[in-house]
C-alpha positions as CSV (number, residue, x, y, z in Angstrom):
1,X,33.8,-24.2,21.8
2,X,37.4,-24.9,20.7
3,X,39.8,-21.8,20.6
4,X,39.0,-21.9,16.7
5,X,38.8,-17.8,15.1
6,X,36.9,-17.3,12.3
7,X,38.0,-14.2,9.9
8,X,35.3,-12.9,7.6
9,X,36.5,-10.7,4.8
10,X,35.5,-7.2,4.2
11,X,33.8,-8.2,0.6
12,X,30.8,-11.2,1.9
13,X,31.2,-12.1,5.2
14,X,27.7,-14.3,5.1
15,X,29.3,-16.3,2.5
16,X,32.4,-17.2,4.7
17,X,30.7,-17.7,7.6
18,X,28.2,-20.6,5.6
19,X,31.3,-22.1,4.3
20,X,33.1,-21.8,7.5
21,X,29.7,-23.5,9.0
22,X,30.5,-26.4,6.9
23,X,33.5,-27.1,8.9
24,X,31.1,-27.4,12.3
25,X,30.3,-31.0,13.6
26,X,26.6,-31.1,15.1
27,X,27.4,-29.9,19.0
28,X,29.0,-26.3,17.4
29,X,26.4,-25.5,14.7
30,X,23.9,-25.8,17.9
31,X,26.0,-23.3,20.0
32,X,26.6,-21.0,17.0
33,X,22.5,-21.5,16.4
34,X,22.2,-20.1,20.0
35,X,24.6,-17.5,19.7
36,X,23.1,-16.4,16.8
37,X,19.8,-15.9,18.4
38,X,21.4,-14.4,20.9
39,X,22.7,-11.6,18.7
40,X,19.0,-11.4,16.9
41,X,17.5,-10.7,20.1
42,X,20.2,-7.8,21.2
43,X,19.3,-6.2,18.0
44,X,16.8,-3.6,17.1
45,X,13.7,-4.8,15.7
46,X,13.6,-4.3,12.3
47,X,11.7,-0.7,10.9
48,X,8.2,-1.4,9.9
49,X,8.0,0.3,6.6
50,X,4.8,2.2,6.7
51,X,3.0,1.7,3.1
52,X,0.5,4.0,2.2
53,X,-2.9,3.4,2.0
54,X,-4.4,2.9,-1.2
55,X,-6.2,6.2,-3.3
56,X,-9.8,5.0,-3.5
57,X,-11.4,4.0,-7.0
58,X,-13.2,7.4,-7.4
59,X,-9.7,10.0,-7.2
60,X,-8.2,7.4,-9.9
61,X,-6.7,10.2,-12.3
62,X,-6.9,13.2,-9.6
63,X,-3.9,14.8,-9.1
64,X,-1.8,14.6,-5.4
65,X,-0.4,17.2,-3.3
66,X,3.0,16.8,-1.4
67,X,1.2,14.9,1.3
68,X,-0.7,13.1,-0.3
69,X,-4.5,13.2,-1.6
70,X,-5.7,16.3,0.3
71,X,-9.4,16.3,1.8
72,X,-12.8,15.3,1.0
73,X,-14.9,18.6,1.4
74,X,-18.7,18.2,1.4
75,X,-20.3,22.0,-0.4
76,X,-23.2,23.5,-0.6
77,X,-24.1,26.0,-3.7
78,X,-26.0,28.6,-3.7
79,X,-28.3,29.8,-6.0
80,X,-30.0,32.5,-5.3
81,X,-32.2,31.5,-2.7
82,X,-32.2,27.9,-3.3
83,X,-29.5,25.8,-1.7
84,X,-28.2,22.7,-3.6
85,X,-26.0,19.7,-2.5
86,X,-23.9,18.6,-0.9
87,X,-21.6,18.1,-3.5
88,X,-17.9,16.5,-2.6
89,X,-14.9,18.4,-3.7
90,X,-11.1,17.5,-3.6
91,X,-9.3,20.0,-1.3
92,X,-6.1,19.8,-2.3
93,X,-2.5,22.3,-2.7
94,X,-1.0,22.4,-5.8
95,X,1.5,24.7,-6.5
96,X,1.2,27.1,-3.3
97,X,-2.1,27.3,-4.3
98,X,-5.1,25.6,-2.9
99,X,-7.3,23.9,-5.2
100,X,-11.1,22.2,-5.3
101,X,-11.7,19.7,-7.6
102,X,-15.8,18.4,-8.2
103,X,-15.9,14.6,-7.6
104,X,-18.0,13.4,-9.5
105,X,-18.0,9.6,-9.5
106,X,-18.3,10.0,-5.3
107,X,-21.8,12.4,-6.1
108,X,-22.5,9.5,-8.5
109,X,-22.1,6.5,-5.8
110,X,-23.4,8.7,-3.2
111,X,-26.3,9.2,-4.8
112,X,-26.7,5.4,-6.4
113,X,-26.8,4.4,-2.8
114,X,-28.9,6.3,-1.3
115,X,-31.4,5.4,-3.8
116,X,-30.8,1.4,-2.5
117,X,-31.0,2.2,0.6
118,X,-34.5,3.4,0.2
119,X,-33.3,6.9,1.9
120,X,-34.4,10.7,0.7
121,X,-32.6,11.4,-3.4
122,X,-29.7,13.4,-3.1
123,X,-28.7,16.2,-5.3
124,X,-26.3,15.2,-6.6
């Protein structure tokens, strides 16, 4: 390459450098191609943005704790001496303070196919 230096401005140096590419015959827009891959392979890989999963269908209005959705929790009640459930509840902390919220579009589904399958009825 000829003894050519190319200034870039502190305000859009990607912009000068495509106009000063302009200026290239065939034989330096090839080096600087090179060059520039070069440089792309010295640097860092890019961050891979983490995105986060998506809230299934049946915590739609619930709310979320600082790290997110909190844990499904599968409960049994007691009644006297009968024993109902399992019933799922949200376990989640809101405000310092632990919370269980009754899901019951997951008791729902749970139950809806459990019936399909031909399995034992839920109580649910």
């Amino acid at each position: 390459m000829t003894g050519r230096v190319i200034r870039f401005p502190i305000a859009d140096p990607l912009e000068t450098a495509l106009v000063a590419a302009t200026e290239l015959d065939r034989e330096q827009l090839e080096q600087l191609r090179d060059q520039v891959a070069a440089l792309l392979a010295a640097s860092c890989p890019p961050a891979v943005v983490k995105s986060k999963p998506e809230r299934p269908p049946f915590l739609g209005g619930l709310p979320q704790g600082p790290r997110g959705g909190g844990s499904i929790e599968w409960k049994r009640i007691r009644h006297g001496d009968k024993i109902y459930g399992p019933y799922p509840y949200l376990r989640i902390r809101i405000g310092g303070r632990q919370r269980s919220i009754y899901l019951k579009a997951l008791a729902h589904a749970t139950r809806e196919s459990a019936t399909s399958d031909g399995q034992v009825s839920p109580s649910a």
